[in-house]
VMD Tcl script that draws the C-alpha trace (Angstrom):
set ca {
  {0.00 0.00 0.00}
  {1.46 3.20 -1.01}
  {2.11 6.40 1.64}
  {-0.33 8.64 0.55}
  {-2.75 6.12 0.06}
  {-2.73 4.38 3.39}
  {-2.92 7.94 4.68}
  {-5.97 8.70 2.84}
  {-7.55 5.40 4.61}
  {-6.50 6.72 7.85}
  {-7.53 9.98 7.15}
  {-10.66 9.02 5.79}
  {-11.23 6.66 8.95}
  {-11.43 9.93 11.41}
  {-7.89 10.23 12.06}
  {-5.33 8.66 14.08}
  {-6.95 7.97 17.17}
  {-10.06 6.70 15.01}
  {-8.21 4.40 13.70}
  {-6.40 3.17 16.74}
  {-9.67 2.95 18.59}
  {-11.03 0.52 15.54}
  {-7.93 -1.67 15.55}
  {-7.39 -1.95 19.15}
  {-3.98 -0.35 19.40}
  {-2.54 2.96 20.86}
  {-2.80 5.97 18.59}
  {1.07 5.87 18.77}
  {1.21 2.63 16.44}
  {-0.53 4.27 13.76}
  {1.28 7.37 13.85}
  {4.18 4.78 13.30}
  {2.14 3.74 10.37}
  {2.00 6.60 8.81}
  {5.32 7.38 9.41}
  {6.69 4.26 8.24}
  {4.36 4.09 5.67}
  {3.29 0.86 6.48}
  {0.03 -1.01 8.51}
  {0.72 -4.44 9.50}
  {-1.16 -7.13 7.79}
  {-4.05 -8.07 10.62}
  {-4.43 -4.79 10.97}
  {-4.72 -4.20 7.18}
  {-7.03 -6.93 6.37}
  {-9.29 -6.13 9.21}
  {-9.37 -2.72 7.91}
  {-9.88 -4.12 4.00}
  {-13.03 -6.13 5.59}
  {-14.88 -3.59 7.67}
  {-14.16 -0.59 5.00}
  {-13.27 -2.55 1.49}
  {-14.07 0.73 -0.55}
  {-11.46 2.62 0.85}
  {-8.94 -0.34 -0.68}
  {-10.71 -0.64 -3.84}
  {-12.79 -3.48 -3.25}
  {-16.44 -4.37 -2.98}
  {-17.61 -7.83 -1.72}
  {-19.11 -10.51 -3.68}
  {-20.61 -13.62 -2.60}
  {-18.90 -12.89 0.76}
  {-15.44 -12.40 -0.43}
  {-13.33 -9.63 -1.14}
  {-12.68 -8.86 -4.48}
  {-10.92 -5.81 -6.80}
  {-12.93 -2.95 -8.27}
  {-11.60 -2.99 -11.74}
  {-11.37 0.56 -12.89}
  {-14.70 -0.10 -15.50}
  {-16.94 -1.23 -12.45}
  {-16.01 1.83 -10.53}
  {-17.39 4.21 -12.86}
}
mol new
graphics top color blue
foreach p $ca { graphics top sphere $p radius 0.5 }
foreach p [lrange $ca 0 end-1] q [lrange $ca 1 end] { graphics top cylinder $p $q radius 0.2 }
display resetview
C-alpha cells in the first residue's frame, strides 16, 4: 500500500486515534504507520473487511474482491 494512500484510509477513517480505537492499538502505532508508511497485515485486512471501498474493493458472494477501474465508474 502506497504512503499517501494508506494515509488517505486513515484519514478518511477519522484520524489517528479513530483508527487506533477501531484496531485496538494505541494511537502511537498508527502514527508509526504513517510514518513508516506501512500497517501491518491483521491490521490491514481487518481494515480491508470492515471498509473494502477505501482499498478498492467491494464484496461478492462474501469475499473480497478488486474494483476494476470499469466497475467503478
Amino acid at each position: 500500500m502506497k504512503t499517501d494512500h494508506m494515509t488517505q484510509v486513515i484519514d478518511s477513517l477519522g484520524g489517528t486515534s479513530k483508527v487506533a480505537r477501531l484496531c485496538q492499538v494505541a494511537p502511537q502505532a498508527v502514527s508509526n504507520w504513517r510514518r513508516k508508511g506501512f500497517i501491518p497485515q491483521a491490521r490491514l485486512q481487518f481494515l480491508q473487511a470492515m471498509y473494502p471501498h477505501l482499498f478498492g474493493l467491494r464484496r461478492h458472494n462474501g469475499k473480497l474482491i478488486e474494483i476494476k477501474q470499469d466497475q467503478a465508474q
